[in-house]
N, CA, C and O atoms as a GROMACS GRO file, in nm:
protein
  392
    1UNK      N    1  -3.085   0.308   0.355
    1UNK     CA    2  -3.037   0.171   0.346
    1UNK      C    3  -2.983   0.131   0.483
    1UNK      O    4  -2.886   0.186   0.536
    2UNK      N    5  -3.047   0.039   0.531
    2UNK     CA    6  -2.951  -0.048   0.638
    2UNK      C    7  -2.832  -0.116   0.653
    2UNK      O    8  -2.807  -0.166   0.543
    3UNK      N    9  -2.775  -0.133   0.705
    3UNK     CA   10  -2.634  -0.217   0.769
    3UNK      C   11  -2.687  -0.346   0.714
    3UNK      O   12  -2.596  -0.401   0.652
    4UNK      N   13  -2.806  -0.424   0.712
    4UNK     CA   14  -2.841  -0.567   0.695
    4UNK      C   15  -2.848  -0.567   0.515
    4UNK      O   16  -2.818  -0.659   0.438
    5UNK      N   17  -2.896  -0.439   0.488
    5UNK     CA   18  -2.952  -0.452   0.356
    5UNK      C   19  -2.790  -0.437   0.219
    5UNK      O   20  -2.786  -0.477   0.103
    6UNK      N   21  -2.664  -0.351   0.314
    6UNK     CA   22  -2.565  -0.311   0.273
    6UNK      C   23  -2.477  -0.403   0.223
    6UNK      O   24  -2.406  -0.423   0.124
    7UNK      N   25  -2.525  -0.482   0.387
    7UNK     CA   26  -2.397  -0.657   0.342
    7UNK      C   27  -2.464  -0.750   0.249
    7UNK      O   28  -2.410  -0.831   0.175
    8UNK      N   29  -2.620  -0.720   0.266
    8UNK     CA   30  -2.639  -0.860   0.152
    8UNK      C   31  -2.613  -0.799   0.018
    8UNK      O   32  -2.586  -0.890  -0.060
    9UNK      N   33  -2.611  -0.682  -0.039
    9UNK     CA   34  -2.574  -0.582  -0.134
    9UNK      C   35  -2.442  -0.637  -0.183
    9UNK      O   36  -2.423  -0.676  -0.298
   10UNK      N   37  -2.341  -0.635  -0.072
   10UNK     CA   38  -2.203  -0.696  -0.076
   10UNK      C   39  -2.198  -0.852  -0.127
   10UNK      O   40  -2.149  -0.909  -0.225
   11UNK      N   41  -2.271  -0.892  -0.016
   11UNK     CA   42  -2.287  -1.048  -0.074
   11UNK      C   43  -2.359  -1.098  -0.199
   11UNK      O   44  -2.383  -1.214  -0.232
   12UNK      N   45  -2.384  -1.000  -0.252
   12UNK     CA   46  -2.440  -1.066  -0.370
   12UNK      C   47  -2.334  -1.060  -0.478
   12UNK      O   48  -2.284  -1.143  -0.555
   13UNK      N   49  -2.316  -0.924  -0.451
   13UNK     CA   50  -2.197  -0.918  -0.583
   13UNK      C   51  -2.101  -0.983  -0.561
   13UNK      O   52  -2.063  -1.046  -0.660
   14UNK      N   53  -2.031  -0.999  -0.454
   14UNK     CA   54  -1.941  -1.119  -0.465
   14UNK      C   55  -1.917  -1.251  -0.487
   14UNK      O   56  -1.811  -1.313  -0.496
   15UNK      N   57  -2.071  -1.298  -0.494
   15UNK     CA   58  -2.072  -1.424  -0.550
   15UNK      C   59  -2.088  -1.421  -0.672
   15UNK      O   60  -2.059  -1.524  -0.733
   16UNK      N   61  -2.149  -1.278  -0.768
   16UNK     CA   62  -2.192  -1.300  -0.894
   16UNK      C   63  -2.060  -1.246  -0.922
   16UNK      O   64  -2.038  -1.227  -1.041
   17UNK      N   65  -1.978  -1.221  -0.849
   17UNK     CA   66  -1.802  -1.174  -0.921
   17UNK      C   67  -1.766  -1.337  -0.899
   17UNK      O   68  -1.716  -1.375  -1.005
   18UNK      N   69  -1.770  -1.412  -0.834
   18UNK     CA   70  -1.742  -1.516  -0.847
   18UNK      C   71  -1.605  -1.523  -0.700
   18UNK      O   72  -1.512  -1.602  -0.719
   19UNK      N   73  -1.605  -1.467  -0.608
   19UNK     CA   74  -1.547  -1.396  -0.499
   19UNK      C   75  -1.577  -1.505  -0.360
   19UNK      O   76  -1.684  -1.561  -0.334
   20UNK      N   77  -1.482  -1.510  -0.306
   20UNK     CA   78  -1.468  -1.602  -0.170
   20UNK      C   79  -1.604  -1.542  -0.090
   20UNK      O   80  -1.620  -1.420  -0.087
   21UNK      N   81  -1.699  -1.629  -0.028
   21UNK     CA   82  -1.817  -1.610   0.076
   21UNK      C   83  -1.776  -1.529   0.139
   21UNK      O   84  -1.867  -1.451   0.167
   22UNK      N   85  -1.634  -1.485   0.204
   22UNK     CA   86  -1.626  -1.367   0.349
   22UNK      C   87  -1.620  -1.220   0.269
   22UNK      O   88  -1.558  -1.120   0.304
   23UNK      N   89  -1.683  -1.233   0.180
   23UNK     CA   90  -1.646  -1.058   0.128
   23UNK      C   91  -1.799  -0.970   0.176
   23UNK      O   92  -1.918  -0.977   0.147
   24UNK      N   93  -1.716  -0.891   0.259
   24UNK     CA   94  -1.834  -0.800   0.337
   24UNK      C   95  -1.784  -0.683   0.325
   24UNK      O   96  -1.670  -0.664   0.283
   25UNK      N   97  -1.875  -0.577   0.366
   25UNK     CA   98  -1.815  -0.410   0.369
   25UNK      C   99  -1.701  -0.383   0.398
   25UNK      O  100  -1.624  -0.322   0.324
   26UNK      N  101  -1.669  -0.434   0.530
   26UNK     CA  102  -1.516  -0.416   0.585
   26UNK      C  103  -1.441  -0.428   0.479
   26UNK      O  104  -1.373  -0.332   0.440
   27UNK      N  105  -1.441  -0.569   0.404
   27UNK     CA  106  -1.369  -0.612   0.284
   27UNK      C  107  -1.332  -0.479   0.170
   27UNK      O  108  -1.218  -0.458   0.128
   28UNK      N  109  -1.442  -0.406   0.137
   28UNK     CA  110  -1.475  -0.309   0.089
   28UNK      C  111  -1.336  -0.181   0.127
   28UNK      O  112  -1.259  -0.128   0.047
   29UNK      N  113  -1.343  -0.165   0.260
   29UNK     CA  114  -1.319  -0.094   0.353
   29UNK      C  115  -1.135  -0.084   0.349
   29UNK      O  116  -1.059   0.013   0.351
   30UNK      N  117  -1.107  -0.259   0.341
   30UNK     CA  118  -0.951  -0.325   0.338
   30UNK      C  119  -0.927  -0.263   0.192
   30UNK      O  120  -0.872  -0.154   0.178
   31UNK      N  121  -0.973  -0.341   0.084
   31UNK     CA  122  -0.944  -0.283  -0.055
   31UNK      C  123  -0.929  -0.152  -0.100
   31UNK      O  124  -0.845  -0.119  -0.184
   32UNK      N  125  -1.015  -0.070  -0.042
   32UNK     CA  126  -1.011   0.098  -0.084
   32UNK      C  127  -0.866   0.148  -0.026
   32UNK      O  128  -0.785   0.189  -0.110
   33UNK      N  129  -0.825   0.147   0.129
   33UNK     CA  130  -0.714   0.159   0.143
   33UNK      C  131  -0.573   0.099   0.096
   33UNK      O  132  -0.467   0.162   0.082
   34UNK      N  133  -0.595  -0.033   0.078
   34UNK     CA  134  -0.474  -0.094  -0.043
   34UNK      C  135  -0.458  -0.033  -0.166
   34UNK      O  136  -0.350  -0.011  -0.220
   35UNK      N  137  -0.570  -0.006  -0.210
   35UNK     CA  138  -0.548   0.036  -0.362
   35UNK      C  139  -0.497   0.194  -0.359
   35UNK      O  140  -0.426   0.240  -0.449
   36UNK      N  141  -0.539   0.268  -0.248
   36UNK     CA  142  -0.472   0.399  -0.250
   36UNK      C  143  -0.312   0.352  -0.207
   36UNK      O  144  -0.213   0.383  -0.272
   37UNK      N  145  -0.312   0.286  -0.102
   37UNK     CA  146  -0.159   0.276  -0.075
   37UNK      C  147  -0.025   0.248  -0.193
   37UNK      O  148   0.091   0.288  -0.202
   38UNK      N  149  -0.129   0.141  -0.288
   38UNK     CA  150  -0.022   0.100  -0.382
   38UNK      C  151  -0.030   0.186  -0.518
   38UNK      O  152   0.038   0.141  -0.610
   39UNK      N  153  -0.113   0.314  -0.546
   39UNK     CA  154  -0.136   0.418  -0.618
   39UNK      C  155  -0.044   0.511  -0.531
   39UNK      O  156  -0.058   0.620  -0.587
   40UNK      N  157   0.028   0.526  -0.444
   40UNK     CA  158   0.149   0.593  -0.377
   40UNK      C  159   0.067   0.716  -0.291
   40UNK      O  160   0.120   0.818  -0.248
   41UNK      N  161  -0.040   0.688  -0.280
   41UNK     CA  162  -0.104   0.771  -0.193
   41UNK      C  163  -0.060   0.766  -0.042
   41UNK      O  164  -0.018   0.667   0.017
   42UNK      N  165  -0.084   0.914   0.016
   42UNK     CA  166   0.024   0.925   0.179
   42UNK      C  167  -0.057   0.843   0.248
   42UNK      O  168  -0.172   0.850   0.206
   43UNK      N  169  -0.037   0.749   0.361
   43UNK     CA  170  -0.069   0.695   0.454
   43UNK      C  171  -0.194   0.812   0.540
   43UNK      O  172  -0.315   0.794   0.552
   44UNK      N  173  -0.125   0.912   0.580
   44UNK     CA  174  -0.178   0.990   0.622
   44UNK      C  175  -0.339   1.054   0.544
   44UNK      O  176  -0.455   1.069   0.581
   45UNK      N  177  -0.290   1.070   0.465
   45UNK     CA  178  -0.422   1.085   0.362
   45UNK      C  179  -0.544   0.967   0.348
   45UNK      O  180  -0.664   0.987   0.330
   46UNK      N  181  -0.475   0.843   0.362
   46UNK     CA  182  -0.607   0.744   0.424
   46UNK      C  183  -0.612   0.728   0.577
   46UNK      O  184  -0.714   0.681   0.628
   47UNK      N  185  -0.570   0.742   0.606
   47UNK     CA  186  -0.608   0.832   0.740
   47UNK      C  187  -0.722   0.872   0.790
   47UNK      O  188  -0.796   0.832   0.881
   48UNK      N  189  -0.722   0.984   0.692
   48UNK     CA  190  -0.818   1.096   0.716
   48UNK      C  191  -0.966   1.065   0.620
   48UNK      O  192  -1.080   1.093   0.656
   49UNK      N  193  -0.919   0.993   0.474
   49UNK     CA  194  -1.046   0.908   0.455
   49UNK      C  195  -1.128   0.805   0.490
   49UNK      O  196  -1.238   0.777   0.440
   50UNK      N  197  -1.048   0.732   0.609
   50UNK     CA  198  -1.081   0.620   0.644
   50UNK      C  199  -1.134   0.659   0.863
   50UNK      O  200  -1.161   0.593   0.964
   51UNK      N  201  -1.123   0.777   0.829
   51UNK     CA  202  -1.160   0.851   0.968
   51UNK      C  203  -1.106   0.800   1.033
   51UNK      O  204  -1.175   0.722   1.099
   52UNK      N  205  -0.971   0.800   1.063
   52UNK     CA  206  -0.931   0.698   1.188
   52UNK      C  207  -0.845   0.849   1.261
   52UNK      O  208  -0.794   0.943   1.199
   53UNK      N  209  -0.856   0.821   1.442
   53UNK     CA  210  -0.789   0.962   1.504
   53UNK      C  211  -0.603   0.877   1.514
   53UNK      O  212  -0.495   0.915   1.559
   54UNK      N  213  -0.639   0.785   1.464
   54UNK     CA  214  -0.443   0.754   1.558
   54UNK      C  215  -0.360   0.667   1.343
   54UNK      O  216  -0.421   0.597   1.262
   55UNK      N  217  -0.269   0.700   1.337
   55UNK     CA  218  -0.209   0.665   1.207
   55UNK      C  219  -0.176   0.489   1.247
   55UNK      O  220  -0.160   0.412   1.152
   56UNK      N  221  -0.170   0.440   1.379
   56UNK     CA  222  -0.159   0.325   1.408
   56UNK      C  223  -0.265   0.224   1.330
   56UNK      O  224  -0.255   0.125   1.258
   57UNK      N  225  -0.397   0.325   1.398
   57UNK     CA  226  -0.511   0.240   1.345
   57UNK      C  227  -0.541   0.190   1.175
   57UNK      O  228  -0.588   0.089   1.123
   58UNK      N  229  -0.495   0.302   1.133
   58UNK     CA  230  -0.442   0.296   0.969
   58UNK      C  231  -0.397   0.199   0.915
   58UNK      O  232  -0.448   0.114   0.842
   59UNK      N  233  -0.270   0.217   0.966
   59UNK     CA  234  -0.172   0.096   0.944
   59UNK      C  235  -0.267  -0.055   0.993
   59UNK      O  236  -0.273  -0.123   0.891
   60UNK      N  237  -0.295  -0.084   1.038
   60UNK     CA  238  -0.399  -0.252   1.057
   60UNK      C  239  -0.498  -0.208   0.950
   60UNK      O  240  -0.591  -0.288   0.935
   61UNK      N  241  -0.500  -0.136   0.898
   61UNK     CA  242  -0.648  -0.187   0.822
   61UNK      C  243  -0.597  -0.154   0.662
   61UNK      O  244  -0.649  -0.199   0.560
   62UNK      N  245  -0.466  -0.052   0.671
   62UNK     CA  246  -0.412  -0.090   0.480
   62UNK      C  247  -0.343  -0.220   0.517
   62UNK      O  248  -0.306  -0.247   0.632
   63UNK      N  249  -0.324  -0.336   0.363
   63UNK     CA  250  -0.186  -0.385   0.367
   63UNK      C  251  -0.164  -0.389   0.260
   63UNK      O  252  -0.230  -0.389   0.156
   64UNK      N  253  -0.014  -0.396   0.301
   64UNK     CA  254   0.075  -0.322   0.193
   64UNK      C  255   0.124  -0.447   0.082
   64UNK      O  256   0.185  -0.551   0.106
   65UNK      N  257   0.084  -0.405  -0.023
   65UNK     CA  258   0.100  -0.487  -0.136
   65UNK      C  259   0.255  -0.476  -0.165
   65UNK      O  260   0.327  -0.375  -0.162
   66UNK      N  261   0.285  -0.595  -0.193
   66UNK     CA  262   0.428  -0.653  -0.223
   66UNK      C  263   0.493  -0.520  -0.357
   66UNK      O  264   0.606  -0.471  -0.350
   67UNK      N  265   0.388  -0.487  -0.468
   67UNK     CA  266   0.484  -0.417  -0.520
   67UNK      C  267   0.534  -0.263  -0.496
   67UNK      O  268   0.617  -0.188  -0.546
   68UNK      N  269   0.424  -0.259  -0.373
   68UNK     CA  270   0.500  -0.115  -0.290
   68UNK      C  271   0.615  -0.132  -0.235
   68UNK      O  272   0.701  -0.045  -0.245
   69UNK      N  273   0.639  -0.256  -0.164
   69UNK     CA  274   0.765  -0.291  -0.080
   69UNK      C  275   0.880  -0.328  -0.184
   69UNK      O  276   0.993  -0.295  -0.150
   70UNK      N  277   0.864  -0.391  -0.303
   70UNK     CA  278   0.982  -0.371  -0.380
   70UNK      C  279   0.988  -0.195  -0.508
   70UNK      O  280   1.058  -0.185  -0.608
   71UNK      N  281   0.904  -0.100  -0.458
   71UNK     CA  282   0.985  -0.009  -0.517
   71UNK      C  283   1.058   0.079  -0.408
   71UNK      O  284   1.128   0.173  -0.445
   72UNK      N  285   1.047   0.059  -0.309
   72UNK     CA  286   1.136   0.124  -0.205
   72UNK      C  287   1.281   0.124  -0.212
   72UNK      O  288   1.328   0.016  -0.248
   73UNK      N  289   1.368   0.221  -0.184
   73UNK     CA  290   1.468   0.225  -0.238
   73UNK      C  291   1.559   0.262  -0.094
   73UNK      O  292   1.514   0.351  -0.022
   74UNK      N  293   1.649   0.214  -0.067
   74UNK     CA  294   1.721   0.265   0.007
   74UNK      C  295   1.761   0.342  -0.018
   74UNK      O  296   1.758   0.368  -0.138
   75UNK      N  297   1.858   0.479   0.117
   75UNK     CA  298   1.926   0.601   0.087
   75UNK      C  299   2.049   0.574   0.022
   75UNK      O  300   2.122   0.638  -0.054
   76UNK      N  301   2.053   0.433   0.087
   76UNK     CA  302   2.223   0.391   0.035
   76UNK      C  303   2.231   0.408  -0.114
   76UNK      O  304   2.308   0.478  -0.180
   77UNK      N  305   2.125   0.321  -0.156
   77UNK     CA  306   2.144   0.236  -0.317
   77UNK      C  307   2.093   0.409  -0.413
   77UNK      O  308   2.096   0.410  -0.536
   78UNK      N  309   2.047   0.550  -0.328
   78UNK     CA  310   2.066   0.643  -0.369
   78UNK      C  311   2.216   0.720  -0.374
   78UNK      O  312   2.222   0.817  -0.449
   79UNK      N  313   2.298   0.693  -0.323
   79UNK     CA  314   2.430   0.780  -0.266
   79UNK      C  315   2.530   0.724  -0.434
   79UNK      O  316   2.563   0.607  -0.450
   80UNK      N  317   2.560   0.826  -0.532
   80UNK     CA  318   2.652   0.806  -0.561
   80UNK      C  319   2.784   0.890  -0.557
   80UNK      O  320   2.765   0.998  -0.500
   81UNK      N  321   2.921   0.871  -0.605
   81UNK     CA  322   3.015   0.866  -0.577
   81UNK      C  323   3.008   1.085  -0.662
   81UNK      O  324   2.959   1.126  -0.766
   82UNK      N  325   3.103   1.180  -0.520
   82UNK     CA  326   3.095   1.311  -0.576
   82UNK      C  327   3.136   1.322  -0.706
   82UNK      O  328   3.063   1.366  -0.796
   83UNK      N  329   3.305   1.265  -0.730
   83UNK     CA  330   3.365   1.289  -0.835
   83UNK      C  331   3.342   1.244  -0.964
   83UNK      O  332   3.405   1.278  -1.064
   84UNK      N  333   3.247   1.163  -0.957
   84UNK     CA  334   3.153   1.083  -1.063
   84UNK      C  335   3.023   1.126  -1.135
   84UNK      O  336   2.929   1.138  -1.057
   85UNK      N  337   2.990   1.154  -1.284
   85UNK     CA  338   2.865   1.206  -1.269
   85UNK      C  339   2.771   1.101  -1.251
   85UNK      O  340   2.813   0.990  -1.218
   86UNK      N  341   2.628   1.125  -1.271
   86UNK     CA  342   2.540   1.035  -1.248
   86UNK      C  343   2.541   0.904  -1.314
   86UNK      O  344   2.545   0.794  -1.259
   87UNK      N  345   2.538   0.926  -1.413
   87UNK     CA  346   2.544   0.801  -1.508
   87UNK      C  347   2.681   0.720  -1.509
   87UNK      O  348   2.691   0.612  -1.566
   88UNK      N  349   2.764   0.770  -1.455
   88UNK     CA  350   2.907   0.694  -1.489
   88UNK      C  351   2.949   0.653  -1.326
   88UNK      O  352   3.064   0.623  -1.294
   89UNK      N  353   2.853   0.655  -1.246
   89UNK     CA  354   2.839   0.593  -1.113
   89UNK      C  355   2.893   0.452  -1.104
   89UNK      O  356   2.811   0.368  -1.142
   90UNK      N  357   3.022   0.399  -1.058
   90UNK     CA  358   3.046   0.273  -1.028
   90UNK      C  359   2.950   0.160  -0.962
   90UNK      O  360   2.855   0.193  -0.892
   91UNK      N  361   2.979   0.030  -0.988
   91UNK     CA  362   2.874  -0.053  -0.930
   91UNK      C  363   2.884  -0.076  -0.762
   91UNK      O  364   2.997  -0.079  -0.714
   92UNK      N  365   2.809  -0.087  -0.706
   92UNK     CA  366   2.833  -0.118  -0.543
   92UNK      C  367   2.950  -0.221  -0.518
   92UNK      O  368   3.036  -0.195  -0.434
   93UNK      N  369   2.955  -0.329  -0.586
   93UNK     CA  370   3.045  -0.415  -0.579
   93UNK      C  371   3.187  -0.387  -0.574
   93UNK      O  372   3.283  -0.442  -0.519
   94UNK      N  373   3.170  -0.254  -0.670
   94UNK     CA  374   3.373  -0.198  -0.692
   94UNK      C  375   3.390  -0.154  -0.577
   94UNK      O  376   3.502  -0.185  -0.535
   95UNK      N  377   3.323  -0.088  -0.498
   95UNK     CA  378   3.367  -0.011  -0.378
   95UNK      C  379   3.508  -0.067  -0.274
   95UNK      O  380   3.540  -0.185  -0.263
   96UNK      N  381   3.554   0.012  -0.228
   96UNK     CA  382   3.617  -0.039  -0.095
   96UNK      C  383   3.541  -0.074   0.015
   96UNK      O  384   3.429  -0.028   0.040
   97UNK      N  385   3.625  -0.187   0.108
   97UNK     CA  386   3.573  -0.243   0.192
   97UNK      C  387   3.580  -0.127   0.310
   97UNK      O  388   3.669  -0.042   0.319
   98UNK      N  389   3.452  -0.144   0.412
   98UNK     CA  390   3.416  -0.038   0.498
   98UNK      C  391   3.523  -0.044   0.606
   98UNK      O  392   3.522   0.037   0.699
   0.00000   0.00000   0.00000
């Protein structure tokens, strides 16, 4: 199969998905790495599927879907109080001022 024969392959199905005209391989290419990223798969690991030698290059070609960025958790909003067990952890708000 050719490079010419690949994209019209692409372009077809995306119109019979009913899909914006710019969907080409690359497109292909963007999606596979999003969908691993937001399945919590390592960066590094598309990486190495997406053959790239530098983790920079990676990074431009996943993007990162919004509900990866809201399960991130800070170390803070991890830290609770020693003398406290887990569950009976005060709210951030009670704390003393720093």
């Amino acid at each position: 199969m050719t490079t010419r024969q690949f994209h019209r392959i692409c372009q077809g199905a995306a119109k019979r998905a009913g899909l914006p005209k710019w969907v080409a391989p690359h497109t292909l290419r963007h999606s596979f790495a999003t969908n691993l990223l937001e399945n919590n798969i390592d960066v590094r690991v598309i990486q190495v599927l997406l053959g790239h030698a530098q983790l920079d290059t990676t990074a431009r070609y996943t993007q990162v879907a919004t509900n990866v960025i809201r399960r991130v958790m800070s170390p803070i909003d991890r830290l609770i109080p020693l003398d406290a067990p887990p569950d009976e952890a005060p709210p951030l708000d009670n704390l003393p001022p720093a």
